[in-house]
C-alpha positions in Angstrom: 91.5 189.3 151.4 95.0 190.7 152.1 93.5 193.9 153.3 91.1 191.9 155.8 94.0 190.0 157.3 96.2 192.9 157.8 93.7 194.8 159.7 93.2 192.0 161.7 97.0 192.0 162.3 96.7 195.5 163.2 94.0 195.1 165.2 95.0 192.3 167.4 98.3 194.2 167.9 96.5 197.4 169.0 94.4 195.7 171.8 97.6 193.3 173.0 99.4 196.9 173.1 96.7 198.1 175.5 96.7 195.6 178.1 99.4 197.3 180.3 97.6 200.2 180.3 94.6 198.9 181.4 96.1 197.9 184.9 97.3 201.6 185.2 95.4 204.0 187.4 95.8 208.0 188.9 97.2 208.6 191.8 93.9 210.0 193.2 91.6 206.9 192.1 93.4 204.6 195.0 95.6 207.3 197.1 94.8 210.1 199.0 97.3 212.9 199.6 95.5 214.2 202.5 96.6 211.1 204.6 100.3 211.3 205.2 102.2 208.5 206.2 105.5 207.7 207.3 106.5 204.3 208.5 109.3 202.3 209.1 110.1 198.6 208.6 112.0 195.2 207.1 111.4 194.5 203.6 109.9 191.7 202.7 109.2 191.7 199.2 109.9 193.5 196.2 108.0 193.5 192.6 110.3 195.2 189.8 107.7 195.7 187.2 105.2 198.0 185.0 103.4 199.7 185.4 104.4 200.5 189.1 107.4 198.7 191.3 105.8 197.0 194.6 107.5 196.7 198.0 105.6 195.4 201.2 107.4 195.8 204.9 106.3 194.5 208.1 105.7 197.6 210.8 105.7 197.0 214.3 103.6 199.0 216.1 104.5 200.4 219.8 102.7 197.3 221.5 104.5 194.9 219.3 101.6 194.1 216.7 103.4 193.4 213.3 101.5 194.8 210.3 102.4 194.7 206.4 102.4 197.1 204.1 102.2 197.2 200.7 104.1 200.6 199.0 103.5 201.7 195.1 106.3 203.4 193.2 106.7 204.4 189.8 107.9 202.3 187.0 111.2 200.8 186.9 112.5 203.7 184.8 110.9 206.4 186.6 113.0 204.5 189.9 116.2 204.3 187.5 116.3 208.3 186.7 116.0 209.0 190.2 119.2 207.0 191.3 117.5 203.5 192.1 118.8 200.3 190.6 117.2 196.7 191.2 120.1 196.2 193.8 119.0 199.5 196.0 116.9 197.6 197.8 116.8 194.4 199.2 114.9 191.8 201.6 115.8 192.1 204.7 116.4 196.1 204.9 115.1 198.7 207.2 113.8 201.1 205.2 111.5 204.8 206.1 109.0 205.7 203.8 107.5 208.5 203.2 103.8 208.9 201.1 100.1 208.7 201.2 97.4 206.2 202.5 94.6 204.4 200.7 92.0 205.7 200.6 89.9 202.7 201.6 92.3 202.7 204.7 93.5 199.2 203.8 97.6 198.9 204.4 98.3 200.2 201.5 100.4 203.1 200.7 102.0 205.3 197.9 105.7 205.8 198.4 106.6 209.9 197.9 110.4 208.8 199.2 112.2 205.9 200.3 115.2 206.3 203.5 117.5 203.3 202.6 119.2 201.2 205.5 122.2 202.8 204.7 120.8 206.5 205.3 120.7 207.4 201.2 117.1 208.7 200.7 115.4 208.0 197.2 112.8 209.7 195.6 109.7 207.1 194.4 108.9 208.6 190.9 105.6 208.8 192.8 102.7 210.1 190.6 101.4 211.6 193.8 100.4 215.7 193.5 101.0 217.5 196.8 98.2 218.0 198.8 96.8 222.0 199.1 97.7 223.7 202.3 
């Protein structure tokens, strides 16, 4: 009976363990490195969580249309080893990012690096593999 209910422990805590990794996914099952984009805009939100940090910016176009995009970067501690802090970036900033498109061309992007207002450019921890020349 003991046995039983500690594999059942063990169990449960293996699948509750898994669930983060579930929502994962490759850079090439969403992204594709063969659509380069570079855009700039004003924050307007920021998501500082696993399995990937989230920012969306609204981009005005050159008649004045304003469009949002949403920009993947790695984990929070991928961002941290590469200089970023939760403070790096805030609402309201001008920011240039460099990355890759969807590939279902929604407005959606994967940040490869980020050009803070202040000028200090900051690599995404971007799962992204360059693109063949």
């Amino acid at each position: 009976m003991k046995t039983k209910l500690a594999f059942g422990i063990a169990a449960l805590g293996m699948v509750l363990a898994s669930v983060p990794a579930i929502a994962h996914h490759s850079f090439a099952a969403e992204f594709d490195s063969n659509k380069p984009i570079k855009l700039t805009g004003s924050v307007t939100k920021i998501e500082w969580m696993n399995p990937h940090a989230y920012f969306y910016i609204d981009v005005k176009d050159a008649s004045g249309k304003v469009t949002n995009w949403g920009l993947e970067m790695g984990s929070p501690n991928g961002l941290m080893r590469q200089g970023w802090t939760r403070n790096s970036m805030k609402i309201g900033d001008e920011v240039t990012v460099e990355g890759s498109a969807a590939k279902d061309g929604s407005n959606i992007g994967n940040a490869r690096s980020v050009t803070l207002s202040g000028g200090q450019r900051l690599f995404a921890a971007s799962s992204q593999q360059q693109a063949n020349p």
